[in-house]
Structure formats: structure tokens, C-alpha cells
C-alpha positions in Angstrom: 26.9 -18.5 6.8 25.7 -22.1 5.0 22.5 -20.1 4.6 24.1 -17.3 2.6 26.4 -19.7 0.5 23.3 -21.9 -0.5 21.6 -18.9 -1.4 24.9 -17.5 -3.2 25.0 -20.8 -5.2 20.9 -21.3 -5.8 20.9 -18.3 -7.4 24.1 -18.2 -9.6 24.4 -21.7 -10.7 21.3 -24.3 -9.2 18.6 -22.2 -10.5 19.9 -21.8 -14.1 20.5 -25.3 -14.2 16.9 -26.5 -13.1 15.7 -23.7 -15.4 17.7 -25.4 -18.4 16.4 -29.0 -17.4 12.6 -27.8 -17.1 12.9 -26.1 -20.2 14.3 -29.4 -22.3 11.2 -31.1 -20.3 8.0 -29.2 -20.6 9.5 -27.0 -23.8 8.3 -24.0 -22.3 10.6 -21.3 -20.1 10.1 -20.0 -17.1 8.0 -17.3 -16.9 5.3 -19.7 -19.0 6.3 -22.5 -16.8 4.6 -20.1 -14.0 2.1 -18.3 -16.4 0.3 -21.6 -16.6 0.7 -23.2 -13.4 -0.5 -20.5 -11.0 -3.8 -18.4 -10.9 -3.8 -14.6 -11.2 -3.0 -12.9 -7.9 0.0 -12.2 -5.8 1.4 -15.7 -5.7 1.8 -15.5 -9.8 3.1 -11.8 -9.8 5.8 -12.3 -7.1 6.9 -15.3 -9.4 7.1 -13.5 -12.6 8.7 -10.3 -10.9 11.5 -12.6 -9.0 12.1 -14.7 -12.5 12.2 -11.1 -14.5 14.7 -9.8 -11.5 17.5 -12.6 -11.4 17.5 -13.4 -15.5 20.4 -13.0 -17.4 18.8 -11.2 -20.1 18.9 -7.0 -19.9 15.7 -7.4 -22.1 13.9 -9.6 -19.0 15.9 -7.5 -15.9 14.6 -4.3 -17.5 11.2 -4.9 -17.3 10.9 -5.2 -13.3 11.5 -1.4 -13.9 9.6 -0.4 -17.1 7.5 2.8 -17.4 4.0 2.2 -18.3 4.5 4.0 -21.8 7.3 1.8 -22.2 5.5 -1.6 -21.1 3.7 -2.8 -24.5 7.0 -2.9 -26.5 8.5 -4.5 -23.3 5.9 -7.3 -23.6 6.8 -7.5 -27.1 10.4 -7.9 -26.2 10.4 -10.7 -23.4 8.4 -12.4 -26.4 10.9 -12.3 -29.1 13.7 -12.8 -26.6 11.8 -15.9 -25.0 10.9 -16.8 -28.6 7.5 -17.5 -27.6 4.8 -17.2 -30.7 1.6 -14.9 -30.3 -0.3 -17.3 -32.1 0.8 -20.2 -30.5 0.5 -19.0 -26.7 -2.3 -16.3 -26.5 -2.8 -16.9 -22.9 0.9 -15.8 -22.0 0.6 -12.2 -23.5 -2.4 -11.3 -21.8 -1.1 -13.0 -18.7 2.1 -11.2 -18.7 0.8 -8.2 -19.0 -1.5 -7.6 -16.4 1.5 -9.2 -14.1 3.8 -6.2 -15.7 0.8 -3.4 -15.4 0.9 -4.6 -11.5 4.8 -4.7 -11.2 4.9 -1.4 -13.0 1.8 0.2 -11.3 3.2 -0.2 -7.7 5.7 1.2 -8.3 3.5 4.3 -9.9 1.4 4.3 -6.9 4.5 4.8 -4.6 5.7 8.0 -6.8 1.8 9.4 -6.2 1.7 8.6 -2.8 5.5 10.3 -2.2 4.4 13.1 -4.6 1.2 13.6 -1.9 3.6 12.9 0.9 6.4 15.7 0.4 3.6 18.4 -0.7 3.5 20.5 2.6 0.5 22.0 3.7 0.1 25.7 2.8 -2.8 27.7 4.8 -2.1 30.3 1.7 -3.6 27.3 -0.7 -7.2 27.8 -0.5 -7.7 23.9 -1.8 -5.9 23.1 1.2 -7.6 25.1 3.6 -11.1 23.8 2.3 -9.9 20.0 2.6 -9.3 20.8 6.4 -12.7 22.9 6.9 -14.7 19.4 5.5 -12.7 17.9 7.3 -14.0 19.1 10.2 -17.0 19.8 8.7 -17.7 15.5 8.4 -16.4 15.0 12.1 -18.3 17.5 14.1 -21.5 18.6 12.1 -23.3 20.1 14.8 -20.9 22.8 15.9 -18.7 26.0 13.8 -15.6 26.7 14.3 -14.9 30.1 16.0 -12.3 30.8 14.1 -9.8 28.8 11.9 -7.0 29.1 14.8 -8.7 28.2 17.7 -8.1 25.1 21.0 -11.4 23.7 18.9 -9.2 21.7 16.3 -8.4 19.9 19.8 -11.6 18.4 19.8 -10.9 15.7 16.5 -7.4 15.3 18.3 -4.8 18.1 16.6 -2.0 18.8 19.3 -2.3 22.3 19.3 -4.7 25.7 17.7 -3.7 25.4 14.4 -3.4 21.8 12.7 -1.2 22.8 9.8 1.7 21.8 12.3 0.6 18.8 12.5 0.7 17.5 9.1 4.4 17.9 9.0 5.9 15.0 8.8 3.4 13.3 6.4 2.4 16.5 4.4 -0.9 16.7 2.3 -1.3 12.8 2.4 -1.8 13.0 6.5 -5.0 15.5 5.4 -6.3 13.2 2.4 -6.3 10.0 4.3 -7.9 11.8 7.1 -10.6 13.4 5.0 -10.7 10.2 3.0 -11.7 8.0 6.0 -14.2 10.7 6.8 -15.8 10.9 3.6 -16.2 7.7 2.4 -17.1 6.0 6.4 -18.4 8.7 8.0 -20.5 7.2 10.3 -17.5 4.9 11.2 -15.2 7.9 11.8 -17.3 9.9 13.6 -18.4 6.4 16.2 -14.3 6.1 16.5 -13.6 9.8 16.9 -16.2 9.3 19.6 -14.5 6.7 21.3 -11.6 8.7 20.9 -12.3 10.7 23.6 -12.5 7.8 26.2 -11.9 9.1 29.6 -9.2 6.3 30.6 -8.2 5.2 27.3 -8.8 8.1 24.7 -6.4 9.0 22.2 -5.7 12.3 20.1 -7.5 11.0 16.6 -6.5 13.3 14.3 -2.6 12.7 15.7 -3.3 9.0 15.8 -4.5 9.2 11.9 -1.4 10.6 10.4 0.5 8.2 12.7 -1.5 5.5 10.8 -0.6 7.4 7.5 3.3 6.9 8.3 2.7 3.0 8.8 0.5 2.8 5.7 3.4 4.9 3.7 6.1 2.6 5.1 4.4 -0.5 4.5 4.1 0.6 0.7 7.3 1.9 0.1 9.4 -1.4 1.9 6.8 -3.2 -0.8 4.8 -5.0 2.2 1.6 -4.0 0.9 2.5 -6.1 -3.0 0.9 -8.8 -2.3 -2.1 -7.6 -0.9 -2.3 -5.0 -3.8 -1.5 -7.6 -6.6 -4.4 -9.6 -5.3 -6.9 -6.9 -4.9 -6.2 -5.0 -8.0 -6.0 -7.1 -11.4 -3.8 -4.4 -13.2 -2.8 -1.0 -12.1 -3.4 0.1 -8.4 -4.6 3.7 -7.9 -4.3 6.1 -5.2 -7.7 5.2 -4.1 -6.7 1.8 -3.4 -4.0 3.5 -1.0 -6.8 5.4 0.9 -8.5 2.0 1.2 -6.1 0.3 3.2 -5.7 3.4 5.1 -9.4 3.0 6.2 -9.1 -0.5 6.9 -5.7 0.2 9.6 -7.6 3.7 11.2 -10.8 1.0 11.5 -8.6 -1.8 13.1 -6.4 0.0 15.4 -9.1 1.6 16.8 -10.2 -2.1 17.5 -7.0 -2.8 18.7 -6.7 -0.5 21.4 -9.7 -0.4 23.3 -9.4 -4.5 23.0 -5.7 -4.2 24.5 -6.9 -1.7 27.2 -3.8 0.3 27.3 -3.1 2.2 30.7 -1.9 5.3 29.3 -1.4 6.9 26.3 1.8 7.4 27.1 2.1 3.9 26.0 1.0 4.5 22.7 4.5 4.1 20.9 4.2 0.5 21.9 1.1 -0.3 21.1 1.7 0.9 17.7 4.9 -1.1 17.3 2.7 -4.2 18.3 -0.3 -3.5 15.8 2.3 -2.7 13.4 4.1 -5.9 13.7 0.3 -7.9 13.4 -0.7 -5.6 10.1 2.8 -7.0 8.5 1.9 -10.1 9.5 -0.9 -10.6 7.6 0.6 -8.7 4.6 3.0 -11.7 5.0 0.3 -14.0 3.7 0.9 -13.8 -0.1 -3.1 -14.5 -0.3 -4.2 -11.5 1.8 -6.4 -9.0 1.0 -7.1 -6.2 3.6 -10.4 -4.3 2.9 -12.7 -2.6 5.4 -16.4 -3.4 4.8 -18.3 -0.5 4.7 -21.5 -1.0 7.2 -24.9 -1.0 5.6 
């Protein structure tokens, strides 16, 4: 309750008032104020997203949400609002920018990755059908398929003959994340699909991946992967930088699990919920950056 009404009166009456006092003081507002005092990264965009967010001005509020078209002449309207002079402050344009093209460009890279997301997978759509052939094509090199129904898919860890049931839930982006991590690391896929198929504690990989594609998607759409995005990306994130992080979680559960030695897969649900919670953790750190290095 004292928490809530601290908050309640930070944000509607404390916080203006500092703002006004620092502003008579250093003759700068805000968003300079943090422009020049922190270095480019998450730390810096979380500030200028947060300050953009509880202003008082439509011009400031409405950039949190701007479309990329749209974000130059926003730029030029937090400037003539903030009456802050081109020539007098170069450093702040250029700044501000790249903290909008990240604030903007999340928020782009969400739509892409929900666009990929609800696209189901179609065995009429022969691009779909050839992603899942080199898909299995990258895993198991050395033998055919019989036939593209057939208990075989059961060897990269689909539940059952034919894997378009599986991608269900997650759509197209279960299959690109899958063939993703199998094109880019494919000597790291193939070593984990191998380990995979432990005798004790093996797992179904393929089932396992767009498990990991659901955590990945959730992580970005809650906005726990912003920091570790503004930090790794100096403008605007792209879908490959999505994959990316997917690698990195496939990589690190696989860690995970044979270091936690489960004694079932039937506990796999809570296993999941614990490397969950420890990938969120880390995002937590607003200096993290989660990248899988790719082995020489």
C-alpha cells in the first residue's frame, strides 16, 4: 500500500518537481540530462523510453509509439518542443535517434516475429515443404527419407509421422528457428541432436525447439529481451537478431539438462520453468548481452 502511494505520488508530483529543479540547475531537460550522462546501450534507452512515456507533452508520449516513417519528423518535434538548438547540441540529435530507431524497432521486430508466428504451416506451400526437407536434410545427412510421412521425422524428435502437426502452436517461426539453428551451427545442432537421443535422459529435439521458440517469443513480446537487444543492436534490431538468441537458449538448455540430470522426461515442464526463470534472470541485468559463440 505505502509502496503504491509513493509510486502514485513519485510519478505525478516528485518527479516533475525534481525535473523543474534540474532543469533551472544544469539548463538542460531531461532527456539531455540522460543523453549526456549515460553511454549508448540499454541503460540510456530504458531512460529515454521511461522519460518519453510519463511526460506531459502528447509531442514526447507519442514517440514511445512512432512508426519508423514517422520517426525523423518526431525527432524534429521533441526538438522544437524541448527547444533544444541543432547547432548548439549536435550530440543530442544523433543520440536521440538511435535510442528512438531502438524503441521503435522492437517494437517492429515483435510485429515480424508475430507475423512469422501466426503463418501456419501449409504442406500445399512448396517454400514450406522445402524449409522442412533441409531441415532434415542439415540434421541427418547420411540417410533419405522414405517418404515425406513416415515414423523417420521421429528421429530429429517430431511427435508423430508427419511434423506439420507439430508446428502448431508456434507456426512457420517453430520451422525457421529450427532450420535457423541448423544452418548457421550445424555442427552444434547435429552434436545436441545427438545427445538428444540419450538413453536415460534424451529428449524429443525437434519438440524441445519449438518449446524454446515459445519462451524466446514470450520473452520478446513481455519486452524481456529490450535490454539485451538495445545493447546488442545500436539501431534497429532485425529478425536475425531474433534467431540469434534462439540459438543461444536451444545451445544452453541443452547444457542445462544433461548438467541437471533430470530423471524423466516426464519432468520436462519443470525443468523448463526453472531454465526459464534463469534466462529472465540474466535478461534482468540491464547490461546483458546473450550471444552464442559459434565454435571455430
Amino acid at each position: 500500500m505505502l509502496l503504491h502511494l509513493w509510486q502514485y505520488l513519485y510519478n505525478n508530483y516528485f518527479r516533475f518537481l525534481m525535473k523543474w529543479i534540474l532543469r533551472q540547475v544544469t539548463r538542460k531537460c531531461e532527456l539531455q540530462r540522460i543523453v549526456d550522462g549515460l553511454e549508448p546501450g540499454a541503460s540510456r534507452t530504458h531512460r529515454v523510453e521511461y522519460s518519453l512515456g510519463c511526460s506531459k507533452s502528447k509531442v514526447l508520449r507519442r514517440a514511445v509509439n512512432v512508426d519508423m516513417d514517422d520517426l525523423d519528423k518526431c525527432l524534429m518535434d521533441i526538438m522544437k518542443a524541448k527547444k533544444i538548438h541543432k547547432q548548439k547540441d549536435p550530440r543530442f540529435q544523433v543520440s536521440l535517434r538511435v535510442c528512438l530507431l531502438q524503441i521503435s524497432g522492437y517494437k517492429q521486430l515483435y510485429l515480424r516475429v508475430e507475423n512469422l508466428r501466426k503463418q501456419p504451416y501449409d504442406s500445399n506451400n512448396d517454400e514450406h515443404e522445402e524449409q522442412l526437407m533441409e531441415l532434415w536434410s542439415l540434421l541427418m545427412p547420411n540417410q533419405e527419407l522414405v517418404s515425406r510421412i513416415t515414423k523417420q521425422w521421429g528421429d530429429i524428435g517430431f511427435q508423430g509421422d508427419d511434423p506439420k502437426t507439430d508446428f502448431r502452436g508456434m507456426g512457420m517461426l517453430g520451422l525457421v528457428n529450427l532450420l535457423y539453428f541448423s544452418k548457421h551451427y550445424t555442427e552444434e545442432s547435429r552434436q545436441i541432436l545427438s545427445r538428444s537421443n540419450h538413453p536415460k535422459m534424451g529428449y524429443s529435439y525437434a519438440i524441445v525447439g519449438i518449446n524454446l521458440t515459445e519462451m524466446a517469443y514470450s520473452l520478446l513480446k513481455s519486452g524481456t529481451l529490450k535490454s539485451h537487444l538495445y545493447n546488442l543492436v545500436p539501431g534497429v534490431p532485425q529478425l536475425e537478431h531474433f534467431h540469434q538468441f534462439y540459438c543461444y537458449l536451444m545451445y544452453e538448455f541443452d547444457k542445462f539438462w544433461f548438467q541437471e540430470e533430470p530423471e524423466s522426461i516426464m519432468l520436462f515442464n519443470q525443468y523448463r520453468e526453472k531454465f526459464h526463470n534463469r534466462i529472465k534472470g540474466l535478461l534482468s541485468d540491464q547490461n546483458v548481452v546473450l550471444t552464442l559463440k559459434k565454435a571455430n
